[in-house]
LUMVEX-257289 format. One line per 5 residues: number of its first residue (from 0); for each residue x, y, z of C-alpha. Coordinates in pm, whole numbers, plus 32768, in hexadecimal, padded with zeros to 4 digits. Last residue first. Layout:
! residues N
NUM> X:Y:Z  ...
! end
This chain:
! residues 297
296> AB19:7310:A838  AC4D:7306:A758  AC9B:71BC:A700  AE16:7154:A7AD  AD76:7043:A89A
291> ACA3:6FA8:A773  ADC7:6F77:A6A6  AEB1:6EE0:A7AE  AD82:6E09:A84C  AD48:6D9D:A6A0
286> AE7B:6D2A:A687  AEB2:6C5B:A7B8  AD49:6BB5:A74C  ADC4:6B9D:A5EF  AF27:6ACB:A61A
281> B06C:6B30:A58C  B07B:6C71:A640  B1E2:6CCC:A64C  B238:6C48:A531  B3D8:6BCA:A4D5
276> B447:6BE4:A388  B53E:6B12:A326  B55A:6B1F:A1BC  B4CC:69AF:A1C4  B3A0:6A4D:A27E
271> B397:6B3A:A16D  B370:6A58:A092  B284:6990:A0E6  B19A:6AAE:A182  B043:69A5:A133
266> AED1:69E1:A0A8  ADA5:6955:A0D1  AC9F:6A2C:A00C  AB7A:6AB2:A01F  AA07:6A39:9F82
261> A910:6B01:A00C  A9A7:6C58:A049  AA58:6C39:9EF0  A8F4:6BC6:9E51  A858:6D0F:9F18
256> A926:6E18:9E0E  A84C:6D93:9CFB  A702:6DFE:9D87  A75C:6EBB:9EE2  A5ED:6F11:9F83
251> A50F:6DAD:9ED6  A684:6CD9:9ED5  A6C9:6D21:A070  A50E:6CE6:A06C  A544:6BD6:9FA9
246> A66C:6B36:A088  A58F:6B4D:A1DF  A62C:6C07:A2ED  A67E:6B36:A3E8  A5EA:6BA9:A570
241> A6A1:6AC8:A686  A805:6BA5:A6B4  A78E:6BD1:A808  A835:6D24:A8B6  A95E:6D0B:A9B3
236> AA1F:6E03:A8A2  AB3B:6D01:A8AE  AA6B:6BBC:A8D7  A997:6C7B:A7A9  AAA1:6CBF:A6B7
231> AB2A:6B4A:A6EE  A9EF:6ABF:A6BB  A9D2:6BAC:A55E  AB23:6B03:A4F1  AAE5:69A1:A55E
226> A979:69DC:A46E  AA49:6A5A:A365  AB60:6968:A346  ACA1:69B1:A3C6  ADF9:69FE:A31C
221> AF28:69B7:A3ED  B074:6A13:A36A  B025:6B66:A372  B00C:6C0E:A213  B0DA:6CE2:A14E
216> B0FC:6C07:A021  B269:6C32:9F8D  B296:6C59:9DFB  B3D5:6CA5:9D60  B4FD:6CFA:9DF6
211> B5C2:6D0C:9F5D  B730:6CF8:9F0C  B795:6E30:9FA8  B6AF:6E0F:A104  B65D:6F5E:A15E
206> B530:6FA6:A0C2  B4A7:6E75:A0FF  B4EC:6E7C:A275  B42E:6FE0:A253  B32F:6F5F:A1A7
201> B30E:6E37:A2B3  B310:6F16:A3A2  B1FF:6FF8:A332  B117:6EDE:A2FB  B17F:6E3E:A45E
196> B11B:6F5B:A4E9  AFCB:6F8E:A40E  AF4A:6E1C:A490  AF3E:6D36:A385  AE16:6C5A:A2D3
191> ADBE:6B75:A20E  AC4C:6AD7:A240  ABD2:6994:A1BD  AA5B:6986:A15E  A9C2:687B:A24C
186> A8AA:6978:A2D4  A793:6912:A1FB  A732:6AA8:A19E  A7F6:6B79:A293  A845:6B09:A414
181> A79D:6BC4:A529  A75C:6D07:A5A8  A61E:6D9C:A61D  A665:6DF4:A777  A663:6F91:A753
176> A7D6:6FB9:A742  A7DE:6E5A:A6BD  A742:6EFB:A55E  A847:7005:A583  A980:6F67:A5B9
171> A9CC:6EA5:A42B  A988:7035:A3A7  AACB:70B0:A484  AB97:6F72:A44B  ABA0:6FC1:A2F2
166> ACA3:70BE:A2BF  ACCE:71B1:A3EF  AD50:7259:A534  AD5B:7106:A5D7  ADFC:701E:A508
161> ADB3:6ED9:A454  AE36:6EBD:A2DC  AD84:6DB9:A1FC  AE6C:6CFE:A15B  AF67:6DA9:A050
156> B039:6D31:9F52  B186:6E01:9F40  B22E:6DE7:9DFD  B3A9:6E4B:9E3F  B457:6EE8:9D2C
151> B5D6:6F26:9D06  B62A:7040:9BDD  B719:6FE2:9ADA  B629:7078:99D5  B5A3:6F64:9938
146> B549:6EEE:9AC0  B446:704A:9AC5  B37C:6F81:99D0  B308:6EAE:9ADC  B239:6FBB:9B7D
141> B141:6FB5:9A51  B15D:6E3E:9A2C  B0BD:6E4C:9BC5  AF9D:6F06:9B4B  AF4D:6E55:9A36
136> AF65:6CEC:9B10  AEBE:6DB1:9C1D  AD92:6E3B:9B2C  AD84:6CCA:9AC2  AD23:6C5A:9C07
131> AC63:6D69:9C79  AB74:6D0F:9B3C  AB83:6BB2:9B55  AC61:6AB0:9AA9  AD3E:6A36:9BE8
126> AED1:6A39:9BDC  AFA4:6968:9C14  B04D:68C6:9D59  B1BC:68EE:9D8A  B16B:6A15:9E71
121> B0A7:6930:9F7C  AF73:68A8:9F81  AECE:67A3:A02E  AD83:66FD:9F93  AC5F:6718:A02C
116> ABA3:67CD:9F5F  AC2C:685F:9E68  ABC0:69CD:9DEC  ACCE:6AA6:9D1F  AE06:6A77:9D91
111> AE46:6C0B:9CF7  AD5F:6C57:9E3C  AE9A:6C19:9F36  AECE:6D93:9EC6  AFA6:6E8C:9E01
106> B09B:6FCA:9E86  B1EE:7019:9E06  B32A:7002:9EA0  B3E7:70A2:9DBE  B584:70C3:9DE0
101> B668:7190:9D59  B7EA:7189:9CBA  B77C:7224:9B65  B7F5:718C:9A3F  B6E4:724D:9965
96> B634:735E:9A35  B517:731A:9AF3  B3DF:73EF:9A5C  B33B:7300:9988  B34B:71ED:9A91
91> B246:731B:9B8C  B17A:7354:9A87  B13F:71D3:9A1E  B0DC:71CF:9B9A  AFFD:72C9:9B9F
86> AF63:7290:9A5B  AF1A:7109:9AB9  AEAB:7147:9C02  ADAD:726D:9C1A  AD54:720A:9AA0
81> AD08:70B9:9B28  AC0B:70F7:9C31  AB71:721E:9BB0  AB26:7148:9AA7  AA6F:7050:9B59
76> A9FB:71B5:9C05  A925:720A:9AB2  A8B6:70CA:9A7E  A80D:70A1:9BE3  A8E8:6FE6:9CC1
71> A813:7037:9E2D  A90A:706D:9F18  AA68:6FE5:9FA3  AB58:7001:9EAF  ABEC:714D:9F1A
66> AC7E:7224:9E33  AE30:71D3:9DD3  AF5A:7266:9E6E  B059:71A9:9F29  B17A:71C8:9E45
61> B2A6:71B4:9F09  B3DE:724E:9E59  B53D:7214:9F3A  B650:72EB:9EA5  B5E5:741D:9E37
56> B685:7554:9D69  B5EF:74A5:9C27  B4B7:7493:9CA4  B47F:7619:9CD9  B483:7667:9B9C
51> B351:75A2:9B85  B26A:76A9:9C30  B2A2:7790:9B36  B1AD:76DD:9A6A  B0FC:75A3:99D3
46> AF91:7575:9A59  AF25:744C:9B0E  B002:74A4:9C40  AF66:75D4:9C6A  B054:76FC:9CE9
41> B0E4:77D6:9E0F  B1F0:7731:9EE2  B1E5:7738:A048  B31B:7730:A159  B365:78A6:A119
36> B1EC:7915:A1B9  B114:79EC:A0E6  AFF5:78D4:A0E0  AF9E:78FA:9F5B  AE80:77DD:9F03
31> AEF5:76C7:9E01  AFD3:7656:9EF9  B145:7591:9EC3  B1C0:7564:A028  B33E:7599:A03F
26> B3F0:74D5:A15F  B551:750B:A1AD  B5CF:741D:A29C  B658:742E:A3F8  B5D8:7303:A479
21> B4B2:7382:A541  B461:740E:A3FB  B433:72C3:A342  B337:725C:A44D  B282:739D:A426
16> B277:737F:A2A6  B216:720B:A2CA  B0F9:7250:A3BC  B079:7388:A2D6  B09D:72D1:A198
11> AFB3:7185:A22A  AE8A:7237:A27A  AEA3:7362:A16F  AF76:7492:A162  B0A3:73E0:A0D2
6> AFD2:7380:9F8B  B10D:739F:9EC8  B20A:7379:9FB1  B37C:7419:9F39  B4B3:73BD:A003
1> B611:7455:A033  B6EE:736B:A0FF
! end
């Protein structure tokens, strides 16, 4: 199987592309920097170019790339935010060829539920009204187009990844690394979450199962709340998890971007678990001593 990542240099793209390798596949990385080596591809997603000839030699597309929502959303990274999705993607559908026998797994988030509470969520469940929200919905209508084209797409929702050599897990550690971590804001906020092994399988159990379409949230099947999640970090790192960081101060440094902190979702892998996927770290504490075991010291 021939297979382009965009973002393939990132967290996620460089477990997949290894995992995909051990297989025998053939993984091209789409870059905007020039690497010289024959499994990278030269060009910016968000800009049309030569790049896209390459699409229509492919059979699996995963579109992974997108900037980081975690930060400060001034105006000017807001639309950071969706340009570095929406043009990417709508890049990426321009370039498959009509009828083509492809697939795209492309990239959104559990945040398209928009904030809940309580309530359990699944991929039946629609969407919220918020900015991430409706940046999913475009986002994901983007990657639909692809199906007017005979392609298959897959929607992959994701949790919070946990892994070692990146994502979030490496900013969560460092107030317990000096014993002042603790739950954020009132604590209760549900947490979804998956462990970057499980991520990678469940991509590649995706990408391999013919029939799989539509949306799937990537997600283990047990979503915590905040404060069980920062007790779990510190039984693991045998640090107190005693210290919450007040919700204005999360709002005062993050502004917009600390209401997703605060709020959370709870969200549920139905259908994948009907497609018979099978997680290897199902609960966070098993997770997280995985995770922490592979961080580099």
């Amino acid at each position: 199987m021939r297979v382009l990542i965009t973002g393939g240099s990132g967290f996620v793209g460089s477990h997949l592309a290894k995992r995909l390798r051990e297989d025998g596949h053939q993984v091209i990385i789409l870059t905007r920097k020039g690497s010289g080596g024959a499994d990278f591809l030269q060009g910016d997603p968000k800009i049309p170019g030569k790049w896209q000839e390459e699409v229509a030699k492919c059979d699996l597309l995963v579109n992974l790339a997108g900037a980081s929502i975690f930060g400060k959303w001034t105006p000017q990274y807001k639309e950071e935010l969706r340009l570095s999705r929406i043009l990417t993607t709508r890049n990426l559908v321009d370039a498959i060829p009509q009828g083509a026998r492809v697939t795209l797994m492309s990239t959104s988030a559990v945040g398209y539920y928009g904030f809940r509470g309580d309530e359990e969520l699944d991929e039946s469940s629609p969407p919220g009204s918020d900015f991430l929200a409706k940046l999913a919905v475009d986002w994901e209508a983007e990657a639909r187009r692809a199906e007017d084209k005979g392609a298959r797409v897959v929607i992959m929702r994701f949790g919070i990844v946990l892994g070692g050599t990146g994502g979030a897990l490496q900013q969560m550690v460092k107030p317990f690394k000096w014993f002042v971590g603790g739950p954020i804001g009132s604590g209760r906020q549900w947490f979804s979450w998956i462990h970057i092994e499980d991520l990678v399988e469940a991509i590649y159990f995706l990408a391999s199962l013919d029939g799989a379409s539509g949306p799937f949230n990537l997600t283990s099947p047990n979503p915590v709340r905040n404060k069980d999640f920062s007790k779990a970090l510190g039984r693991v790192l045998g640090r107190p998890a005693c210290f919450p960081t007040p919700g204005f101060m999360i709002k005062l440094v993050l502004g917009e971007f600390g209401s997703v902190i605060l709020e959370g979702q709870r969200v549920l892998p139905k259908r994948l678990l009907e497609a018979g996927f099978n997680f290897k770290y199902p609960k966070v504490d098993e997770a997280l001593k995985a995770a922490l075991k592979a961080r580099r010291p």
